[in-house]
MARFI-238957 format. One record per residue: chain; residue in one letter; x, y, z negated of N, C-alpha, C in turn. Coordinates in Angstrom, 2 decimals, decimal comma. Last residue first. Example, Ala and Ser with C-alpha at 12.3 -4.5 7.8 and 13.67 -1.06 7.14 Angstrom:
+--------+---------+---------+---------+---------+---------+----------+---------+---------+---------+---------+
! cadena ! residuo !  n.east ! n.north !    n.up ! ca.east ! ca.north !   ca.up !  c.east ! c.north !    c.up !
+--------+---------+---------+---------+---------+---------+----------+---------+---------+---------+---------+
!      A !       S !   12,85 !   -2,25 !   -7,08 !   13,67 !    -1,06 !   -7,14 !   12,90 !    0,03 !   -7,87 !
!      A !       A !   13,19 !   -5,69 !   -7,80 !   12,30 !    -4,50 !   -7,80 !   13,20 !   -3,30 !   -7,80 !
+--------+---------+---------+---------+---------+---------+----------+---------+---------+---------+---------+
END
This chain:
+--------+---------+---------+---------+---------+---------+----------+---------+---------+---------+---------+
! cadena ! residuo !  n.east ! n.north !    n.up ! ca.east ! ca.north !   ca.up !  c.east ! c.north !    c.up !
+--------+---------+---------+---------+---------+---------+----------+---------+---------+---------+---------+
!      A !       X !  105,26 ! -161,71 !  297,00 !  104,81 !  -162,96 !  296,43 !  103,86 ! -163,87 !  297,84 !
!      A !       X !  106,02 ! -159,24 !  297,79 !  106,95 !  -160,11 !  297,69 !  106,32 ! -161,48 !  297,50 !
!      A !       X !  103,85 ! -157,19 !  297,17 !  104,21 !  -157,92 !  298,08 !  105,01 ! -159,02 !  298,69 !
!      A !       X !  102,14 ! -158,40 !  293,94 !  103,41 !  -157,56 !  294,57 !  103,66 ! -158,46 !  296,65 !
!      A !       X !   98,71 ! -159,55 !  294,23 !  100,31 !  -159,78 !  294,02 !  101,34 ! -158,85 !  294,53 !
!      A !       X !   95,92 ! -157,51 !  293,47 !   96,72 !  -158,73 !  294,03 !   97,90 ! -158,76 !  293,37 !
!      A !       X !   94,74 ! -156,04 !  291,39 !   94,30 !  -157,14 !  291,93 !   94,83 ! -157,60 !  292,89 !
!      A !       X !   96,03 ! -156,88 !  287,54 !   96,21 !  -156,00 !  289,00 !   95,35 ! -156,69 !  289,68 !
!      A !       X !   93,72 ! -156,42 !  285,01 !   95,21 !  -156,90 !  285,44 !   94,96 ! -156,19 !  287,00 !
!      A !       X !   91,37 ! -155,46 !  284,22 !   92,55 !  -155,59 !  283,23 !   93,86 ! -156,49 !  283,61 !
!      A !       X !   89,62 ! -152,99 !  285,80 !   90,29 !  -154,39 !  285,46 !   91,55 ! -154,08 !  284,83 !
!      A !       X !   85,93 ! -152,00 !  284,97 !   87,13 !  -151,85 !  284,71 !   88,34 ! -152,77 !  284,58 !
!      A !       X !   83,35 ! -151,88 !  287,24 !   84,27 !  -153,19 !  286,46 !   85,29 ! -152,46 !  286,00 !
!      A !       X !   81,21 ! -149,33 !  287,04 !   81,95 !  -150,17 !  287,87 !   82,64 ! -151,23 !  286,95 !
!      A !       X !   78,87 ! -147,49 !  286,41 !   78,69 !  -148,56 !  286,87 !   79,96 ! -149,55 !  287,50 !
!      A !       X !   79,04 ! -145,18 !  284,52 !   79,74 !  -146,20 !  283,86 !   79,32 ! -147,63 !  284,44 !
!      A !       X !   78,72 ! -143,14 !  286,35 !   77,21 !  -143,51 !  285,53 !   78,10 ! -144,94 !  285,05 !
!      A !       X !   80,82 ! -142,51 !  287,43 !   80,35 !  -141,63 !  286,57 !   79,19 ! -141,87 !  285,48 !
!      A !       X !   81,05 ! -144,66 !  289,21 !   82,23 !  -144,24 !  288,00 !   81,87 ! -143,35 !  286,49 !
!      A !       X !   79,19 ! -144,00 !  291,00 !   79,32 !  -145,22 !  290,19 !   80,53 ! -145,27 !  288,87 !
!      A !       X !   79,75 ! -141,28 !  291,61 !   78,60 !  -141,49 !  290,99 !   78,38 ! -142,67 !  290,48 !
!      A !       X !   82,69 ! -141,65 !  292,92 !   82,00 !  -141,22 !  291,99 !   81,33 ! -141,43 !  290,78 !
!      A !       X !   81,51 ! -143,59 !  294,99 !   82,22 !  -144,11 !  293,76 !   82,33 ! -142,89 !  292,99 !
!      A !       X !   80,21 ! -141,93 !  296,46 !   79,49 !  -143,02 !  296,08 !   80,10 ! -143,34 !  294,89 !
!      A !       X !   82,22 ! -139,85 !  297,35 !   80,55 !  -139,61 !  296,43 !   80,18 ! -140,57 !  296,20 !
!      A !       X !   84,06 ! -142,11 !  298,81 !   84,18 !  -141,16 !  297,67 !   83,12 ! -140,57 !  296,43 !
!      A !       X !   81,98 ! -144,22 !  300,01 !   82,36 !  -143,37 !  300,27 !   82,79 ! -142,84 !  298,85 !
!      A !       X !   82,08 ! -147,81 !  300,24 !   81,40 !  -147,11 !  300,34 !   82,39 ! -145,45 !  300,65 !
!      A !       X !   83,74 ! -149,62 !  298,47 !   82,55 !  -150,53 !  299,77 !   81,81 ! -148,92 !  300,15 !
!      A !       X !   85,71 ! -150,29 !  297,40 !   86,00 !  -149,53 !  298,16 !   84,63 ! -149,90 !  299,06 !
!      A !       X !   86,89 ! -151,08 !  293,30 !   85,65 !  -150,67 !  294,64 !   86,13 ! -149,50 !  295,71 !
!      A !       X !   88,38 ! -151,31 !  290,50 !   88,53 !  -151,66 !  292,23 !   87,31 ! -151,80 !  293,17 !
!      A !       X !   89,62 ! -148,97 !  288,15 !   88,21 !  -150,06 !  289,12 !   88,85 ! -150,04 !  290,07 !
!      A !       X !   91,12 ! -148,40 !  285,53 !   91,34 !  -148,81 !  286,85 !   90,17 ! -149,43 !  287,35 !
!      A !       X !   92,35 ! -145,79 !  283,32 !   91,60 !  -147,07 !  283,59 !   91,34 ! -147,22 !  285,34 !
!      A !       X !   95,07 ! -145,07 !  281,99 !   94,64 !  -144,20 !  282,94 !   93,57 ! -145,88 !  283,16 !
!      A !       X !   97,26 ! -144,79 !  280,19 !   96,42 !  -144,54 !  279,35 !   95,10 ! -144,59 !  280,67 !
!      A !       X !   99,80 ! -145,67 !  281,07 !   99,67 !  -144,15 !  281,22 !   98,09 ! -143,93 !  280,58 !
!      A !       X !   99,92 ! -147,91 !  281,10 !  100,64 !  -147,57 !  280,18 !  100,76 ! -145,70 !  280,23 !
!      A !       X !   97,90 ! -148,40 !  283,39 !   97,65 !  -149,00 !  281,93 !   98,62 ! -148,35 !  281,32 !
!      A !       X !   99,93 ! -147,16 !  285,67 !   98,49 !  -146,27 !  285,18 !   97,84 ! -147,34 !  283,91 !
!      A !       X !  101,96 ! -149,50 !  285,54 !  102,21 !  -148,03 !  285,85 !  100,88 ! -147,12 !  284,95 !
!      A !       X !   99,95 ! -151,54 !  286,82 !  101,35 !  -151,25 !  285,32 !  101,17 ! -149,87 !  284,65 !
!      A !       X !   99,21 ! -150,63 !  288,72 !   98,60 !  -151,34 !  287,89 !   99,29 ! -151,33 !  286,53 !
!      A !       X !  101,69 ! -150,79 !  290,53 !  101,18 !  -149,43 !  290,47 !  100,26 ! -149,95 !  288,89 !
!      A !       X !  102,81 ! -153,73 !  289,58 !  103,47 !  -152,51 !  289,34 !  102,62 ! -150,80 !  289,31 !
!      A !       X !  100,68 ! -155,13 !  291,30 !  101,27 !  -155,07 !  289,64 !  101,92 ! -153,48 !  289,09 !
!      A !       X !   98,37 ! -153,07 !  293,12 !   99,33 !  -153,92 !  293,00 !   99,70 ! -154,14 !  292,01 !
!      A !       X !   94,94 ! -152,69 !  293,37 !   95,78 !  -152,33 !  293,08 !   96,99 ! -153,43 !  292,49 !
!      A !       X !   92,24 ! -151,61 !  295,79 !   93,44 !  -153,01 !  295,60 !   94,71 ! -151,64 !  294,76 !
!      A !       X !   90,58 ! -149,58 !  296,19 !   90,31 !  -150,98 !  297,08 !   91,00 ! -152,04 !  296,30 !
!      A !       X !   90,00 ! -147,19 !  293,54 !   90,62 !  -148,03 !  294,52 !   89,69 ! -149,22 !  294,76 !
!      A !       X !   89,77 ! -145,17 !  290,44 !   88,87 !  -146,16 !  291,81 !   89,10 ! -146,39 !  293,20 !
!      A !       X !   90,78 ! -144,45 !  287,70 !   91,15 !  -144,04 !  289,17 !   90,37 ! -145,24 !  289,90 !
!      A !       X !   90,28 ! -142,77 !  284,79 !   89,70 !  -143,91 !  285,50 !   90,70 ! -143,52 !  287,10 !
!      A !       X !   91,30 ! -139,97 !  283,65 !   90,67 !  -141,01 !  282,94 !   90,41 ! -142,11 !  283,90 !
!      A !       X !   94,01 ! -137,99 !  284,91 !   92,97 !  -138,57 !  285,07 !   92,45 ! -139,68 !  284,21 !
!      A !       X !   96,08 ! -135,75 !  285,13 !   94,74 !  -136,18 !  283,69 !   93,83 ! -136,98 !  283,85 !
!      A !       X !   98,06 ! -135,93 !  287,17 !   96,97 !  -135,02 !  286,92 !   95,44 ! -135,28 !  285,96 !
!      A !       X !   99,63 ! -138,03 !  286,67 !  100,29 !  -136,72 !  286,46 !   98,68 ! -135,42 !  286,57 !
!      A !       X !   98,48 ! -140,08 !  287,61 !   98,72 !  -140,18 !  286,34 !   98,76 ! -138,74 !  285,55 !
!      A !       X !   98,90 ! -139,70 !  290,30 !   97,74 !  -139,55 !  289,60 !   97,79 ! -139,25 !  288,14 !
!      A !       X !  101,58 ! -139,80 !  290,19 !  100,98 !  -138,74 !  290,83 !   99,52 ! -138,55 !  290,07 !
!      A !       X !  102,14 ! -142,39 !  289,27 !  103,20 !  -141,19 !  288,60 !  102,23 ! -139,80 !  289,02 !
!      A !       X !  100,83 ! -143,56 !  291,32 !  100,68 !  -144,07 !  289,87 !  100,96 ! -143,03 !  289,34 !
!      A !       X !  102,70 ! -143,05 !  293,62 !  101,37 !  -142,90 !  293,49 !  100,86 ! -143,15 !  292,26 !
!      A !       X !  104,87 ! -144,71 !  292,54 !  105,30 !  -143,13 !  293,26 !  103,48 ! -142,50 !  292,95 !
!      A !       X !  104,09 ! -147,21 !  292,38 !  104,25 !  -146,63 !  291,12 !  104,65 ! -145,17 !  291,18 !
!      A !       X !  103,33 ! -147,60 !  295,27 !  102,55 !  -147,99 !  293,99 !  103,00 ! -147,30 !  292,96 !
!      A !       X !  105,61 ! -147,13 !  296,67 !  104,91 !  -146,68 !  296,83 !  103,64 ! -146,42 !  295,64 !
!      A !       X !  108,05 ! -148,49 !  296,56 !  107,81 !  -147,88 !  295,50 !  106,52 ! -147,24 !  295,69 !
!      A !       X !  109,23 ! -148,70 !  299,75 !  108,90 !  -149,68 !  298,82 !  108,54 ! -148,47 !  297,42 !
!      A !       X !  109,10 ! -147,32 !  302,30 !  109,00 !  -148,24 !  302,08 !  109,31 ! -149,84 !  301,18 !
!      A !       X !  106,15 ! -145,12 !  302,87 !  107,47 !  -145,31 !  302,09 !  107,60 ! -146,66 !  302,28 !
!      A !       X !  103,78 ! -144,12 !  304,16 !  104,98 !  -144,73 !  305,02 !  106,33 ! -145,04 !  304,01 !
!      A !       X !  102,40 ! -143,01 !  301,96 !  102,36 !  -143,65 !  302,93 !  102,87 ! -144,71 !  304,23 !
!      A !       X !  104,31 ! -140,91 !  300,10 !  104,14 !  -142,66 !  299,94 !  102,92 ! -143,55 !  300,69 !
!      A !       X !  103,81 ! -138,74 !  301,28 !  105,00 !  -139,22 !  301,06 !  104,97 ! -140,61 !  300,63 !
!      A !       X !  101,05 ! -138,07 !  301,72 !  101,57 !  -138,41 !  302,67 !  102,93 ! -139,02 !  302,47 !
!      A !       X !   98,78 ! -137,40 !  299,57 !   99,86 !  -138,75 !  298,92 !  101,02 ! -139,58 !  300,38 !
!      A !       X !   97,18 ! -134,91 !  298,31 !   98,23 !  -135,08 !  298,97 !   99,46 ! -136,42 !  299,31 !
!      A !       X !   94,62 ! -134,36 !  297,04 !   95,83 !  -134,55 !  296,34 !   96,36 ! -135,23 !  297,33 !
!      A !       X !   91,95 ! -132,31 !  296,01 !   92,54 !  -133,45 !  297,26 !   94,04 ! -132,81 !  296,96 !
!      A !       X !   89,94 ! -131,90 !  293,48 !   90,69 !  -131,49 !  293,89 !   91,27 ! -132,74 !  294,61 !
!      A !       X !   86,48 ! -130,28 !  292,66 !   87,30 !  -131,76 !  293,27 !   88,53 ! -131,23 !  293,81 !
!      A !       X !   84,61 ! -129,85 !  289,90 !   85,22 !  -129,34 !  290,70 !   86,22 ! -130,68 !  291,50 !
!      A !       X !   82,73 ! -130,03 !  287,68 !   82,13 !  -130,34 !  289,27 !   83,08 ! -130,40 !  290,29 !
!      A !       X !   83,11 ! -129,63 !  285,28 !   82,90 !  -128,59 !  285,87 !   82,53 ! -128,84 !  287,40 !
!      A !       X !   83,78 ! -132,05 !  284,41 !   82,97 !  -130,85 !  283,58 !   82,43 ! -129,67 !  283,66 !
!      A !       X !   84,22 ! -134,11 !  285,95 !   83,01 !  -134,24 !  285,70 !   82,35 ! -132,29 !  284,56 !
!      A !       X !   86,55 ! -133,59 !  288,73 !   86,01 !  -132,81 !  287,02 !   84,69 ! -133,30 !  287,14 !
!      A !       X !   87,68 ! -135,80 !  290,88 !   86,28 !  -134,98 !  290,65 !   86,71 ! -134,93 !  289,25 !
!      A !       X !   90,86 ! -135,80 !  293,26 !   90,03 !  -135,59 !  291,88 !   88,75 ! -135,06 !  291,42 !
!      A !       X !   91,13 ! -138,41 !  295,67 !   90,17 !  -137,01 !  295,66 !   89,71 ! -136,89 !  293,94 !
!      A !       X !   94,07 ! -138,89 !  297,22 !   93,47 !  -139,33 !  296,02 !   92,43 ! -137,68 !  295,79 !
!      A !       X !   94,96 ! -140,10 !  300,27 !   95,02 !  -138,98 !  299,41 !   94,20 ! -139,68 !  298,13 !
!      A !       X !   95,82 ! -142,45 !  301,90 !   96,45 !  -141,34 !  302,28 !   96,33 ! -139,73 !  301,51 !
!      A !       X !   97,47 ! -144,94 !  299,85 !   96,07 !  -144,37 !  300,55 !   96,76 ! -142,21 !  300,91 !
!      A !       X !   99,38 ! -146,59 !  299,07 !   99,46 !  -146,17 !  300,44 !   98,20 ! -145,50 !  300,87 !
!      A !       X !   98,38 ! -147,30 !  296,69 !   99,56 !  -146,76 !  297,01 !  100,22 ! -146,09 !  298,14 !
!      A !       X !   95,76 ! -148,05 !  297,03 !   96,19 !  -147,20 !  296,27 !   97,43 ! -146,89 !  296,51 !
!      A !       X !   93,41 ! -149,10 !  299,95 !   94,97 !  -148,59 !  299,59 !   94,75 ! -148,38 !  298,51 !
!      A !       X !   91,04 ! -148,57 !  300,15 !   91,33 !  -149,72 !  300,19 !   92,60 ! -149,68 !  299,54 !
!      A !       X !   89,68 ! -145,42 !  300,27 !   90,85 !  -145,95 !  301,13 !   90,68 ! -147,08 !  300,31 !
!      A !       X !   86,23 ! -144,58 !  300,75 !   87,46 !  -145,07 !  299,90 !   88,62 ! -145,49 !  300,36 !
!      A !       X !   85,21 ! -142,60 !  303,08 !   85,49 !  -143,48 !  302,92 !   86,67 ! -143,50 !  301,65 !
!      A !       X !   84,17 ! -138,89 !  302,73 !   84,93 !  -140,20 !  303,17 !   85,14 ! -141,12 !  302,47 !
!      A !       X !   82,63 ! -137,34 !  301,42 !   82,06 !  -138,00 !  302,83 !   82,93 ! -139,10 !  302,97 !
!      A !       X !   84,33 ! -135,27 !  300,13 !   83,57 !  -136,69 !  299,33 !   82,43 ! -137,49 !  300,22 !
!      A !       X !   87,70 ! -135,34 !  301,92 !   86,19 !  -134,46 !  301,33 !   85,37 ! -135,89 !  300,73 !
!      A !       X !   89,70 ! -135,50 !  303,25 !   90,02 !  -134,58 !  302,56 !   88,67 ! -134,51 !  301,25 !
!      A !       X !   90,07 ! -139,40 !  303,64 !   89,73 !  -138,22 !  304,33 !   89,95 ! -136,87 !  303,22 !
!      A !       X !   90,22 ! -141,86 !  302,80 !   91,05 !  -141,79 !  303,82 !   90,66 ! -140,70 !  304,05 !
!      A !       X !   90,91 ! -141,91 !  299,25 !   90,03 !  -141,89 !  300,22 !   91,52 ! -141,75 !  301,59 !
!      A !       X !   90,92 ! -143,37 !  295,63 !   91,71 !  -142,96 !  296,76 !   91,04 ! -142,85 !  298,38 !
!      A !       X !   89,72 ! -140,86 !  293,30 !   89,33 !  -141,86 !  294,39 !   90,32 ! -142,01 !  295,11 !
!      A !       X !   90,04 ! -140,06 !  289,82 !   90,46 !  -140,04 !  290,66 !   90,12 ! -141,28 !  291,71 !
!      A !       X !   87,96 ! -138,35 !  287,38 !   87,80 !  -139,49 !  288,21 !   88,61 ! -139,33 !  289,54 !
!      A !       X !   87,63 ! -137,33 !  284,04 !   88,44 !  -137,27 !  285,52 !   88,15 ! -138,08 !  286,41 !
!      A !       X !   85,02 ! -136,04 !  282,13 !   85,79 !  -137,14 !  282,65 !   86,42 ! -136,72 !  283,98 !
+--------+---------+---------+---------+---------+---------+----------+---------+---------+---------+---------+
END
């Protein structure tokens, strides 16, 4: 399994970012091999609009099965359901935490976004 986090830091010490679209990286763990790759998401940090589905396209783009966020908008939310890609929303902890809750099939998988486009 893939498990993409969005974190505020490079390593599996840090904090979940809250963000998905605006989180400042997304940390890939290989469940098959252990391996974690930090994925770069400075360009849709400060963007200012598309951010969600710019980030969606990114993850999406590296095989991931599940991605584990704070908050995900309609559109990014869109975006990764039609990319085959499942979605939790937990940020109460650290990268290794969600993980290991991802990994042991402990989180909610949601089936709509969890807020509103900003506009609303």
């Amino acid at each position: 399994m893939r498990i993409a986090v969005s974190s505020q830091g490079v390593d599996v010490t840090s904090h979940v970012d809250p963000r998905f679209g605006r989180a400042a990286y997304f940390l890939v763990f290989d469940t098959s091999d252990e391996s974690l790759e930090v994925v770069n998401n400075d360009q849709n940090v400060n963007a200012t609009h598309g951010a969600g589905i710019q980030a969606a396209e990114k993850v999406a783009g590296k095989n991931v099965d599940i991605v584990v966020s704070g908050d995900f908008g309609p559109k990014a939310f869109q975006a990764l359901h039609a990319a085959g890609v499942k979605t939790a929303v937990w940020a109460d902890g650290t990268v290794s935490q969600a993980i290991e809750l991802a990994r042991n099939n402990q989180l909610e998988i949601s089936d709509k976004a969890s807020t509103g486009g900003h506009w609303m």
